[in-house]
C-alpha positions in Angstrom: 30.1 37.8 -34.1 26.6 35.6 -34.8 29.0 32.5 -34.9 30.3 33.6 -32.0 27.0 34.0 -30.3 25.6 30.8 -32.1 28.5 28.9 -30.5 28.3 30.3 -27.2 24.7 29.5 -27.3 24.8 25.8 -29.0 27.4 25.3 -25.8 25.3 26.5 -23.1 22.0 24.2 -24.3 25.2 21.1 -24.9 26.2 21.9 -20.8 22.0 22.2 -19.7 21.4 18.8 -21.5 24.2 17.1 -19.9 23.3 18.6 -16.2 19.8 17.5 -16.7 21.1 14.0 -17.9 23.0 13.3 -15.0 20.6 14.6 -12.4 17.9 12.5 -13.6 19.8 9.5 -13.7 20.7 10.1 -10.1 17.4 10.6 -9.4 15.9 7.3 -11.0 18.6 5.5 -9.0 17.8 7.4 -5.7 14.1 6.1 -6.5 15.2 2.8 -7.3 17.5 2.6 -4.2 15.3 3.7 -2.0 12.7 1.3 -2.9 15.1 -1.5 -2.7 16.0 -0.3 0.8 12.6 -1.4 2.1 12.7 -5.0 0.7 15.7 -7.2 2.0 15.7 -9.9 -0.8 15.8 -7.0 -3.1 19.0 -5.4 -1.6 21.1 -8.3 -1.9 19.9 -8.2 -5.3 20.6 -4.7 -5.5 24.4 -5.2 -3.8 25.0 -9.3 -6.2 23.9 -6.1 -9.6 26.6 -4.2 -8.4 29.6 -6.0 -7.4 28.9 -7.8 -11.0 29.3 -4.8 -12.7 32.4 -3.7 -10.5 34.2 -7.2 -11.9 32.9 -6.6 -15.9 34.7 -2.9 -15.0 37.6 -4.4 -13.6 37.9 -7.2 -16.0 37.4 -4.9 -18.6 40.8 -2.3 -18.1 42.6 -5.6 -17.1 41.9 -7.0 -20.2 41.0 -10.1 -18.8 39.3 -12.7 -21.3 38.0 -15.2 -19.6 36.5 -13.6 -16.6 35.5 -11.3 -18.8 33.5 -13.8 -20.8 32.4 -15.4 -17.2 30.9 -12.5 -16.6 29.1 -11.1 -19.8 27.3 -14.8 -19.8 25.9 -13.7 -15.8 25.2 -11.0 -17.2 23.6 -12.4 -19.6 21.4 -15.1 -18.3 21.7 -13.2 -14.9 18.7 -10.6 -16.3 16.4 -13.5 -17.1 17.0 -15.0 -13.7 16.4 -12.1 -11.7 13.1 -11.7 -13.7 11.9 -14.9 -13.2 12.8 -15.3 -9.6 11.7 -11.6 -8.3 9.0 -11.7 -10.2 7.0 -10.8 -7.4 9.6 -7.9 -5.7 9.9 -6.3 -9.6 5.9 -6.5 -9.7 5.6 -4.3 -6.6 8.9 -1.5 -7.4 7.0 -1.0 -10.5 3.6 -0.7 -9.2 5.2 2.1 -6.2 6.7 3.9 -9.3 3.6 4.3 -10.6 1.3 4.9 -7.7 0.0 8.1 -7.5 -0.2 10.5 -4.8 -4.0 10.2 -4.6 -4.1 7.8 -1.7 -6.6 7.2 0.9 -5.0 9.3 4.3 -7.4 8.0 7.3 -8.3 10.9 9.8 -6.9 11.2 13.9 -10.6 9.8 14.3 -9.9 7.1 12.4 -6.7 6.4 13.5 -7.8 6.7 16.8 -10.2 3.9 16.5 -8.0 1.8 14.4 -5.6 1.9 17.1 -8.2 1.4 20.3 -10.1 -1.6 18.3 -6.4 -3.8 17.8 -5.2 -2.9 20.9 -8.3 -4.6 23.0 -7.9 -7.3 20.6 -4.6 -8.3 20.6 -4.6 -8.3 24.3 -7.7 -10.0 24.3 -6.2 -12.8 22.1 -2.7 -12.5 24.2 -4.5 -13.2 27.0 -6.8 -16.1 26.5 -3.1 -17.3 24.5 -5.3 -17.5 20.8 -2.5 -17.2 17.8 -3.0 -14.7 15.3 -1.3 -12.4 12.5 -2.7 -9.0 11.7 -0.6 -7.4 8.7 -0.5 -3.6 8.1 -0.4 -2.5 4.6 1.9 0.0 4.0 3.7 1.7 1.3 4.2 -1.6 -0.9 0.9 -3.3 -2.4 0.0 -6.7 -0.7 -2.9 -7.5 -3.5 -0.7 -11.0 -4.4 -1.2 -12.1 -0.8 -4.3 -10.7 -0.4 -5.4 -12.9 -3.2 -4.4 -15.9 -1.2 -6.5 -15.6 1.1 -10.4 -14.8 1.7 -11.9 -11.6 0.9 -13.9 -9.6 3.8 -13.8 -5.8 3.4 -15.0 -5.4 6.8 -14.6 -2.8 9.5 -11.8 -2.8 11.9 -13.5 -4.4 14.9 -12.1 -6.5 17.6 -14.8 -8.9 18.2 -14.3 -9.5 14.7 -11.1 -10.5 15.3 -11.7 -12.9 18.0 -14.3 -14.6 15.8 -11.7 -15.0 13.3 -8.8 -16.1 15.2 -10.9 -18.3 17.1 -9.7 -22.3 16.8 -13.0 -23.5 15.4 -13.3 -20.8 12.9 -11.9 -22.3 9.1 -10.3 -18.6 9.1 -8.2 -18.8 11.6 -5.0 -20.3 10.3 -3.5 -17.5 8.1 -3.2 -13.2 8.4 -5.7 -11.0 8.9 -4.4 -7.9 6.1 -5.5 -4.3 6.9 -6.1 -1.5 4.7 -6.4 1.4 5.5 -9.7 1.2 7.7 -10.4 -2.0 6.6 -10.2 -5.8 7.3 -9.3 -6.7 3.4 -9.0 -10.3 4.0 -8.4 -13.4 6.2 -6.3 -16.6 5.9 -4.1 -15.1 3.7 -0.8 -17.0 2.8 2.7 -15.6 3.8 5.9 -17.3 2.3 7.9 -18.6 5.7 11.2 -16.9 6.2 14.3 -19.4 5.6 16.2 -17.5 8.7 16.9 -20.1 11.4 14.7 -19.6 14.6 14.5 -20.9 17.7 11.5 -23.9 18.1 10.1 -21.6 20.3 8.9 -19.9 17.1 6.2 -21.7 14.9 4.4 -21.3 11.8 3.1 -17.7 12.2 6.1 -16.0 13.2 8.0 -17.8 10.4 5.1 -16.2 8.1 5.5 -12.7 9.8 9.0 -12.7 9.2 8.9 -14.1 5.7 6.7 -10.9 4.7 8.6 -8.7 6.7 11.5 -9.7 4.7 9.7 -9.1 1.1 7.4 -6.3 1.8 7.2 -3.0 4.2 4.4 -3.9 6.3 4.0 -4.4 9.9 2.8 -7.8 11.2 1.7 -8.1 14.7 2.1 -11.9 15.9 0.7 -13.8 19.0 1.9 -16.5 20.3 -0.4 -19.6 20.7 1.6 -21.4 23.1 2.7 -18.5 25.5 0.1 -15.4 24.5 3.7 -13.4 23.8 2.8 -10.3 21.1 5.5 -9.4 18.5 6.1 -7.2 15.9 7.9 -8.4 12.4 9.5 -5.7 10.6 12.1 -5.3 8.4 13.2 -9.1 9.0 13.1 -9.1 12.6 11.0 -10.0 15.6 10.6 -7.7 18.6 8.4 -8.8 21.4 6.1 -6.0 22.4 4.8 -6.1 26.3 0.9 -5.5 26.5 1.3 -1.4 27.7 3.6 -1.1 25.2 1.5 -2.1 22.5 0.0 0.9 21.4 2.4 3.2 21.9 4.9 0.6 19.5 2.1 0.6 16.4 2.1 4.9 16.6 5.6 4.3 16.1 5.9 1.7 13.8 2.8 3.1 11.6 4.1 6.8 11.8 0.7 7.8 12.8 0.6 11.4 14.3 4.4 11.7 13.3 3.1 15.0 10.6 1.2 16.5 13.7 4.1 15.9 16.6 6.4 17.7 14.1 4.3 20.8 13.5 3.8 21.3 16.9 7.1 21.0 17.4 7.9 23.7 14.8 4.9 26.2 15.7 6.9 26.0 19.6 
């Protein structure tokens, strides 16, 4: 009867461990997946891991040899490769894993005057046709870029960033980066994206794009030739009309998305 119980017992804890095994390995590869999700270059990375490991699979209940030996050597060299060359994507994944919850949430106030100080600038610089790039930190750390460029730590102001954008200024060529409430830096250094655009695109919206397509954040871009405004996000350009422009930052920030929904709920 106790061996009974004992095996009864030793079988239950045996099932327990293995549920808990499998739901946290699903879990660290939801967290991984969804990280990769917000970073393009990453993704392919993600998909090239994957379809590699589907052919080693494949190769191996064939019993095929050589592509099997193809393979293991990818595999191989393939990690030191992928360290080497996404140094920078691994860098941030890790540093999002093990960010903490305690971050910095900016009041309606703030937000409020965030929003009204970029909007009279951006127009301001739209209209007299003055290129910029303002970059919104989000989710994913920008302190590698931020490091390219010049340090200010100044409040969000948009006379500031006329000064700034201003031709005759030594800032001007390079991204404003915002943090939270703050102006971190200026003439900070974006790698260019390697999509093919049309020559009406220069410099600045090949740097918007290229950290679109390695980071989360939102990049606002004005045109110096035609005053146009555009947002880069996820890899992609979307011109933004003047009226529109504040109402497309809300939305792309997911400011006032927590206080929509509960009012949505208490109706």
């Amino acid at each position: 009867m106790i061996a009974d119980i004992n095996f009864d017992l030793s079988l239950l804890i045996n099932v327990i461990r293995t549920i808990l095994d499998v739901l946290l390995v699903w879990y660290v590869l939801y967290i991984v997946i969804s990280m990769f999700k917000q970073n393009m270059r990453t993704m392919q990375l993600f998909k090239g891991v994957l379809i590699i490991l589907m052919l080693k699979l494949v190769t191996s209940i064939l019993g095929l040899s050589t592509m099997g030996y193809l393979v293991d050597t990818i595999l191989t060299w393939g990690i030191v490769a992928i360290v080497v060359i996404f140094q920078p994507e691994i860098r941030a994944l890790l540093e999002k894993m093990g960010r903490t919850k305690l971050e910095h949430h900016l009041s309606n106030d703030q937000k409020e005057h965030i929003l009204k100080e970029i909007v009279d600038a951006v127009t301001k610089l739209s209209e007299t046709q003055t290129g910029a790039l303002i970059t919104f930190e989000r989710g994913q750390s920008l302190i590698d870029y931020i490091n390219t460029g010049t340090k200010i730590n100044a409040d969000i102001n948009s006379e500031l960033f006329n000064t700034i954008f201003w031709e005759g200024t030594p800032l001007h060529d390079g991204a404003v980066i915002i943090k939270d409430d703050k102006i971190i830096c200026a003439a900070a250094f974006f790698p260019p994206t390697n999509q093919e655009l049309s020559p009406l695109y220069g410099a600045r919206h090949r740097a918007a794009l290229g950290i679109s397509e390695v980071t989360d954040a939102v990049t606002i871009v004005v045109s110096e030739e035609t005053g146009t405004i555009s947002f880069a996000i996820n890899g992609k350009l979307k011109k933004i009309p003047r009226k529109e422009l504040r109402a497309s930052l809300v939305n792309e920030l997911y400011w006032f998305k927590d206080e929509e929904e509960e009012g949505e709920n208490h109706e």
